[in-house]
C-alpha positions as CSV (number, residue, x, y, z in Angstrom):
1,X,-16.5,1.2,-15.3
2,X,-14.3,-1.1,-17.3
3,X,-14.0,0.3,-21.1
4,X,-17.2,-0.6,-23.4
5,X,-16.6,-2.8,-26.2
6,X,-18.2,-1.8,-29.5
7,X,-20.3,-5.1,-30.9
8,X,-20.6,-6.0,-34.7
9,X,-22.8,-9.0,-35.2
10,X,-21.6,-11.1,-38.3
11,X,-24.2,-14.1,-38.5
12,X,-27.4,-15.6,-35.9
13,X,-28.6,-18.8,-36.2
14,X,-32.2,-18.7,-36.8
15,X,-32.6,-22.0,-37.9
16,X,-31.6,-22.6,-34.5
17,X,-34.0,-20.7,-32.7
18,X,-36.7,-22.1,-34.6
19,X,-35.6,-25.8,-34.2
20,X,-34.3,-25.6,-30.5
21,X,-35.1,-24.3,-26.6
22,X,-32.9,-22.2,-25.4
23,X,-31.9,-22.6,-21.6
24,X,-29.1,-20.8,-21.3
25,X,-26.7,-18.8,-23.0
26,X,-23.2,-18.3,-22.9
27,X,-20.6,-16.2,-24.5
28,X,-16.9,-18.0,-25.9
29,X,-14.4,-16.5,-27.5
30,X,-13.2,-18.9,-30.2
31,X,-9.3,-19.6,-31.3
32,X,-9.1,-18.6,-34.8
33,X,-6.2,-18.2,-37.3
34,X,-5.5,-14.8,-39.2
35,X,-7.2,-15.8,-42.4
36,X,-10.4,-17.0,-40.8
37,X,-10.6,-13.6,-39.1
38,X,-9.6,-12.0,-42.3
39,X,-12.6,-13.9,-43.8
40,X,-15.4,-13.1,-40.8
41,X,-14.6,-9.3,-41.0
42,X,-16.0,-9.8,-45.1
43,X,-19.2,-12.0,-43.9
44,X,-18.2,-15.0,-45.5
45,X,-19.7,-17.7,-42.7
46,X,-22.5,-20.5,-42.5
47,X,-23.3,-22.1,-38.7
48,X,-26.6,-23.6,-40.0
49,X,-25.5,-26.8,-38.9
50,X,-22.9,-25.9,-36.4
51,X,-22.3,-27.4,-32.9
52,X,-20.0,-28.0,-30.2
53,X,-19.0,-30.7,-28.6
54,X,-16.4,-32.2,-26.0
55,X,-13.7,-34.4,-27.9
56,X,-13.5,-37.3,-25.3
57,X,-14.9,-37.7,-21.9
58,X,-11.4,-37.1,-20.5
59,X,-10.6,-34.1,-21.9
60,X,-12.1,-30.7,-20.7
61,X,-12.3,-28.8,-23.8
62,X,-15.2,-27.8,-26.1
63,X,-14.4,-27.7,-29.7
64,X,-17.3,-26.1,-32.5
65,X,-18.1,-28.2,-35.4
66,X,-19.9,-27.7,-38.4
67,X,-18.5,-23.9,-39.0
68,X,-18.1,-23.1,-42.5
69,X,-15.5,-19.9,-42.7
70,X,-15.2,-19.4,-46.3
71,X,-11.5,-19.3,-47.2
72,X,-9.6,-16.1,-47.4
73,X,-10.0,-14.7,-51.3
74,X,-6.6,-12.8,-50.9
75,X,-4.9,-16.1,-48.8
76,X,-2.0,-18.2,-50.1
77,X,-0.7,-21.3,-49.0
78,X,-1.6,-20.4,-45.5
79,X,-5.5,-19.9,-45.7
80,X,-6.9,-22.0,-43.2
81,X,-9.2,-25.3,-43.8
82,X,-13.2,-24.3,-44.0
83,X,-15.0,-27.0,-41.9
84,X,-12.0,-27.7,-39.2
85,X,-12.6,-28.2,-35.8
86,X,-12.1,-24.9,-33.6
87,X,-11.5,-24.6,-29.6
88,X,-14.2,-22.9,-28.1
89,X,-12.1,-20.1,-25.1
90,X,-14.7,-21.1,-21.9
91,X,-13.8,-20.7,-18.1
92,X,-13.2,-24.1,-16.5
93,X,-16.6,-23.8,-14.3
94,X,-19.1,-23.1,-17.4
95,X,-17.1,-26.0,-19.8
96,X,-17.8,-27.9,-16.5
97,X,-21.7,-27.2,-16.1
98,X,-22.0,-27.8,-20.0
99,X,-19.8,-31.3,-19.6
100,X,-22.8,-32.0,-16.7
101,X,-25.7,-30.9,-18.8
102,X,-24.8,-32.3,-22.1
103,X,-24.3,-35.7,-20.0
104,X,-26.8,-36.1,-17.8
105,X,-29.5,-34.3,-19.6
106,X,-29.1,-35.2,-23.6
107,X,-29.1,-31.5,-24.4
108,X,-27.1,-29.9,-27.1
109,X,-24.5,-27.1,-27.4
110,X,-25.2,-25.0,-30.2
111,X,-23.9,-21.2,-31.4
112,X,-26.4,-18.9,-31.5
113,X,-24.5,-15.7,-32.9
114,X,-20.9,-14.8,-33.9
115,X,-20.5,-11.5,-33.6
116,X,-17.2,-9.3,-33.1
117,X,-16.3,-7.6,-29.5
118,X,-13.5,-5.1,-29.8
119,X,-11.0,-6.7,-31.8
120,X,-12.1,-10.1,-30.5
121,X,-14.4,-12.7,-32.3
122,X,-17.0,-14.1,-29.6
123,X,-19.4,-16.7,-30.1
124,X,-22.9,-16.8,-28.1
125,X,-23.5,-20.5,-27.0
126,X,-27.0,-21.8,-26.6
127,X,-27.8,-25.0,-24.4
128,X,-30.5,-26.0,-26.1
129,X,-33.1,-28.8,-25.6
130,X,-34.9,-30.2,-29.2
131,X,-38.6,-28.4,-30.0
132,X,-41.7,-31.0,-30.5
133,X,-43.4,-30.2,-33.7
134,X,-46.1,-29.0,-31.7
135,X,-43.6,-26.2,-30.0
136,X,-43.6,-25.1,-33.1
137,X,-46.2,-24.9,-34.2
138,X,-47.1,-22.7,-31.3
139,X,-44.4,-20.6,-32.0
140,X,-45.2,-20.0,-35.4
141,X,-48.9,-18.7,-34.0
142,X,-47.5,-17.0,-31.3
143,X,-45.5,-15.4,-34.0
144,X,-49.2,-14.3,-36.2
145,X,-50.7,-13.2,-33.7
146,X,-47.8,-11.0,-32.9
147,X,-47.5,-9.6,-36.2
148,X,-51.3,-9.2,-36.7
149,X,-51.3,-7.3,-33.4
150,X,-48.5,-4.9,-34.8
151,X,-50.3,-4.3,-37.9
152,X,-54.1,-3.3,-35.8
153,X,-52.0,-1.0,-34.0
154,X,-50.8,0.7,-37.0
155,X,-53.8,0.8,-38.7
156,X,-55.2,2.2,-35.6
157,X,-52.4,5.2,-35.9
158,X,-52.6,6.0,-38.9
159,X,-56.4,6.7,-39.1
């Protein structure tokens, strides 16, 4: 049994969640400098509006966009730009698959989590596909009725 990995979730994406399908879901590790780790370990992140997306058709890597990684408080002339551009770590087969989806399909490439792994910062990638504002809408009910069925059972419980 290969050694277990403590996990440490640092943001989700709800926003996401609520505004997209999830298909599939895949995990990246992400190429980050020291500060920007420095800065994750205190929570200072935003991926509201976060995506990722291929840089040309020729080249074969994924790069996220849209990650907000507040700058270092104890950095010097070394802390690391807020919104750039990072590479997205994927084996050649899934940036493949994505490349194909993405294309063919219109879907979209968005993180879902970024959580820490060990020592190492992952990000969970969802291939999503847009929700109608009637999907929502069902969601949101689904979501009620949930709750309200939670609360009968306690009420039930307790008396």
């Amino acid at each position: 049994m290969p050694d277990e990995r403590s996990i440490r979730t640092i943001i989700t994406n709800r926003k996401a969640l609520h505004e997209f399908e999830v298909l599939q879901r895949f995990e990246a590790g992400i190429a980050l400098t020291g500060t920007e780790v420095k800065s994750l370990r205190a929570g200072k992140v935003n991926m509201a509006d976060a995506y990722a997306t291929f840089p040309s058709r020729s080249v074969d890597e994924l790069f996220l966009i849209g990650l907000h990684i507040n700058p270092y408080d104890f950095g010097n002339r070394e802390n690391h730009d807020p919104i750039r551009k990072r590479k997205l770590l994927l084996k050649a087969h899934e940036l493949h698959r994505l490349r194909e989806s993405m294309e063919e399909k219109g879907l979209t490439v968005v993180p879902l989590s970024l959580y820490f792994s060990g020592p190492y910062v992952k990000v969970e990638l969802g291939l999503m596909r847009g929700k109608k504002l009637y999907d929502k809408r069902a969601a949101t009910k689904e979501r009620e009725l949930q709750r309200e069925m939670q609360r009968g059972r306690r009420d039930q419980e307790g008396t």
